[in-house]
N, C-alpha and C positions, 0 to 999 in steps of 0.2 A: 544470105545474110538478112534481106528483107522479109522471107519465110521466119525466119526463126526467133527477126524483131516483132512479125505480126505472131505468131505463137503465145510468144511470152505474154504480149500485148493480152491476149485470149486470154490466155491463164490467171494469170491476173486478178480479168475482168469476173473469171467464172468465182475464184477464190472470193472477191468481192461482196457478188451476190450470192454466195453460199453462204456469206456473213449477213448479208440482209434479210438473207429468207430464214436464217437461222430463230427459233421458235422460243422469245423470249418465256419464262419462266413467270408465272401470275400467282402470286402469294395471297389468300384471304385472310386479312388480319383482321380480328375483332379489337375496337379502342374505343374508349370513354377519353381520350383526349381532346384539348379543348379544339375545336376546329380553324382556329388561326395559329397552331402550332404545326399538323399534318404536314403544309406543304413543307416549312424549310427541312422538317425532320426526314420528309422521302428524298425531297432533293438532294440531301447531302448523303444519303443511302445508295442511291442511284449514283451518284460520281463515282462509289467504291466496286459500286456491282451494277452497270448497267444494263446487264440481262433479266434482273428480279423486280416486274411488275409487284406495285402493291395496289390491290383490290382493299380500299379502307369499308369496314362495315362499320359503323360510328352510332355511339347513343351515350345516354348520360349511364354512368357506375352501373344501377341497379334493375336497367333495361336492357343490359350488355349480360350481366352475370343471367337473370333469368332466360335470358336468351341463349346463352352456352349450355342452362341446366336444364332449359327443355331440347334443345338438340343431342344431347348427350347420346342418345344412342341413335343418333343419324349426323356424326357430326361434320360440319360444313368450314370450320375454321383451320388455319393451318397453323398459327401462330395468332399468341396473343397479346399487343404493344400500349403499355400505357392504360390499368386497371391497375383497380385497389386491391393489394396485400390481401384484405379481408376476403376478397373474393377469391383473389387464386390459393389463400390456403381452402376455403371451399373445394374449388376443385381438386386440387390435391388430394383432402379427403377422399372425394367421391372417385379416384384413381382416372384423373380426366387430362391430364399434364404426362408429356414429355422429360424425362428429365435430362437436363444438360448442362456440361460444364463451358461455358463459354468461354474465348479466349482472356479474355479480362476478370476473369473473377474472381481472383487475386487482387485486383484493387480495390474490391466493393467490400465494404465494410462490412462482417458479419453478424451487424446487428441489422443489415437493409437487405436479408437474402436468406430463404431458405435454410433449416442447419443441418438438411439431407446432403448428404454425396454421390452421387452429383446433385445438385438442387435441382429440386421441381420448378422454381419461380429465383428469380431475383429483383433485386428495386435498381430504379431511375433516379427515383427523386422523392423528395417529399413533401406532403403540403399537408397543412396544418392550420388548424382553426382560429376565425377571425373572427370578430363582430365592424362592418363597415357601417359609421355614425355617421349622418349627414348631420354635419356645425350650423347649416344656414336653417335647416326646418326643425331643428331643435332651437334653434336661438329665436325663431318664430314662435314656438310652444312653451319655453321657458324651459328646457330640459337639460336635467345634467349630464354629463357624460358619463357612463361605467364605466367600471373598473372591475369590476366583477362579474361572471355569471350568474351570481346570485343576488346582481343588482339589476340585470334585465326582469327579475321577478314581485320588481315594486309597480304597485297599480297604475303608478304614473305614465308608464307606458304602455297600457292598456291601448291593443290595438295598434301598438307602431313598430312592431317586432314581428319581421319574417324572416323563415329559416325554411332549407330543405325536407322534404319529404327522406325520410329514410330509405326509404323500397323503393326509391327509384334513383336517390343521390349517394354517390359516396360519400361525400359533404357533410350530410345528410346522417348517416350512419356512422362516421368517424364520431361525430357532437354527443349520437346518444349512445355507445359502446362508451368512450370518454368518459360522460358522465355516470356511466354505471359501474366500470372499474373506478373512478376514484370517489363515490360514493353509497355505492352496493347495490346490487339486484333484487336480495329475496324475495325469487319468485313474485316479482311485479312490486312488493310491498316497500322495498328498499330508497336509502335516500336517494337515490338518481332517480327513481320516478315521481319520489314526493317533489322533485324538484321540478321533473319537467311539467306535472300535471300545475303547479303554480308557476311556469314559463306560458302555459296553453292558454289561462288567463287570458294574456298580453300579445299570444301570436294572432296577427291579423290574416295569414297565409302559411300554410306549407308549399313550398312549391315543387317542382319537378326537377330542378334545374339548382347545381351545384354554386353556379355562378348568377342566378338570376337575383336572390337575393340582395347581393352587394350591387348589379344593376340596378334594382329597385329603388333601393336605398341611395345609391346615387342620382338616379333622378327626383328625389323629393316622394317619391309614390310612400315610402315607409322612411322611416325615421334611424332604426337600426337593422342590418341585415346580415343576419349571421354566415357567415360564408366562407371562406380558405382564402387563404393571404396569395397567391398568384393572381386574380381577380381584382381582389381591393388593389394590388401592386399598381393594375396594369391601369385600373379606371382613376385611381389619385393620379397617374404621370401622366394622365390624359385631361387632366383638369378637372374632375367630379370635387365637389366641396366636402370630403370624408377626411377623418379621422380611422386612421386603424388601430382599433383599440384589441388588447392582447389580454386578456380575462386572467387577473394574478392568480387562481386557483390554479391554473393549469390550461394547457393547451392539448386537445383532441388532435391527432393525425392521421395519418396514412402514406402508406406509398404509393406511388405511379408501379408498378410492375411488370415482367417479361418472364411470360412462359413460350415453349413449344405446346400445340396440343395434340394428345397422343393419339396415334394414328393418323397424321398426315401421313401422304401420299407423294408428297413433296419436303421431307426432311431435312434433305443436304442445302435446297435453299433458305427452310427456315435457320436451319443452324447458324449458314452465310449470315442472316438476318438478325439473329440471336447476338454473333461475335462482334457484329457495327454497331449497336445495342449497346451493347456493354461497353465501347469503345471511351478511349478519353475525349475523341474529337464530339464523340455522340450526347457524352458528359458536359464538356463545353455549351452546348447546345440549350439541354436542359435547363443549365445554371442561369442561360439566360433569363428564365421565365423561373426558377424556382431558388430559394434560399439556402437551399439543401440538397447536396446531390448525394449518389449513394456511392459513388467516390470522392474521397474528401480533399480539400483545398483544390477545388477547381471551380467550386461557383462564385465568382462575383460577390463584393457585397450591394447587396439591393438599397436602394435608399427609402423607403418607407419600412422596412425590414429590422426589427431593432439585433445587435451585434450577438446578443445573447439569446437569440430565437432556439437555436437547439434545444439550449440547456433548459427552456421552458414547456419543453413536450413533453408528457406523461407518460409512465411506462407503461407498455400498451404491452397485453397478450397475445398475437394474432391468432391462435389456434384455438383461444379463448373466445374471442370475437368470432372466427369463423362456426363454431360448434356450436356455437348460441344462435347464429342468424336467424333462423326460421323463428323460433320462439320468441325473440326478442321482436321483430317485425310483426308478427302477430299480435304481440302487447300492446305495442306502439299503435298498429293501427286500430284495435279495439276503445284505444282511449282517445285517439285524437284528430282521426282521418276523416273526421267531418269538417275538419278547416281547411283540407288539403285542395288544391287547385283543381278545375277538372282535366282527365286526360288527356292527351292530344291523340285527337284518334288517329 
């Protein structure tokens, strides 16, 4: 009897440590997320799957996408968590995506996903163009508030106006795609760029950084900063003296984004990764931080957020946007990348 209680006892023990020594799974995700999101979004991944390590490889939108398109033929990602729409139909294009139909994809609005079957990509969330006004160093300078885009282009604000660099923000690239679907291209000549070349005026910085803007702007550094409403959200309930002002022409966006990318080596865990992704609990999540999720009636309403924010985003192309990148980035930086911040090296 005692033989067979110590047996058991062994057995057990050995089953035990065959579960310890068992060889968790290391997922490399590439994300432009903002980095005080990461931890709760892995934590609550890992309650569902706690065998799938995530290795985060993190940078702003347009440091993450040329990062992906120069690896392309040595690729090092396995999944890719929270990028912009514009960029993963980029990849698409260039045949660099996975395609998957996730368990929830059926709840994601077919205006926030892919219209392949299976989709290459689908959306999280979405964020969407801000200008954050600081009330107190305007009220020192005499300044009024906008209300328009095309009121950041009075001389008055010469110099108190910073906004993302494109080529490296998605922020950044949402603002000037935006402005060029709702005011035209032709080839450089079109009123989106007569507008931004009189916005350049008055930019005192391009920066690097999707969100640094609207921190700038909240510390008094610039006056207005043009930036995405998750950001201004988060620095007004933290007590910055901003105004988020919502530009009546229209609102620029983007989605947060989830693809596979193809030729992992590790697929059945991305997939695992893909369907908690998709999830309503994962949507919950999102809604925290975003006004828009790509499943609908599950975000919150935001209290700086006005009730009608949807209905204020402009019909955006994305395969329009992504087909243009190169050329449009090249425009933009020939006209105005001498304002831009320096790199970080």
């Amino acid at each position: 009897m005692k033989f067979a209680k110590s047996l058991i006892v062994g057995l057990l023990g050995l089953v035990c440590a065959a579960g310890a020594w068992a060889q968790k799974t290391q997922l490399t995700v590439y994300t432009a997320l903002e980095t005080d999101q990461l931890k709760a979004y892995q934590e609550a991944f890992n309650k569902v799957e706690p065998n799938i390590e995530i290795k985060w490889v993190r940078d702003s939108t347009g440091v993450i996408t040329a990062k992906l398109l120069a690896e392309k033929a040595n690729p090092q990602a396995d999944a890719i968590w929270g990028v912009a729409a514009t960029s993963l139909a980029l990849f698409k294009r260039d045949g660099m995506l996975e395609p998957y139909a996730p368990l929830n994809l059926d709840a994601i609005m077919s205006q926030y996903r892919d219209k392949a079957s299976p989709p290459a990509w689908w959306g999280m969330d979405v964020f969407g163009a801000v200008v954050c006004f600081n009330t107190v160093e305007a009220k020192k300078k005499n300044l009024p508030i906008p209300t328009t885009w095309k009121d950041l282009t009075n001389p008055i604000y010469k110099g108190q106006v910073v906004m993302p660099n494109p080529a490296s923000s998605g922020t950044g690239y949402l603002d000037v795609v935006s402005w060029l679907q709702m005011w035209g291209d032709d080839g450089g000549k079109g009123g989106g760029w007569k507008f931004m070349d009189a916005l350049h005026e008055n930019i005192g910085q391009y920066t690097h950084s999707g969100s640094k803007p609207c921190t700038m702007a909240s510390a008094g550094e610039y006056v207005a900063g043009i930036s995405f409403e998750y950001r201004a959200h988060m620095n007004k309930t933290k007590g910055a003296p901003i105004d988020l002002v919502f530009p009546k022409e229209g609102l620029g966006w983007d989605l947060e984004g989830f693809a596979i990318y193809k030729g992992t080596k590790k697929l059945e865990a991305s997939k695992k990764l893909a369907d908690w992704a998709s999830s309503k609990d994962a949507m919950i999540l999102y809604g925290k931080n975003f006004a828009i999720t790509a499943q609908p009636g599950v975000a919150p309403k935001l209290a700086n957020i006005p009730a009608d924010y949807e209905s204020r985003l402009i019909k955006l192309d994305f395969d329009k946007a992504a087909a243009g990148r190169a050329a449009t980035l090249a425009e933009w930086s020939k006209r105005y990348d001498a304002k831009s911040e320096p790199k970080p090296k």
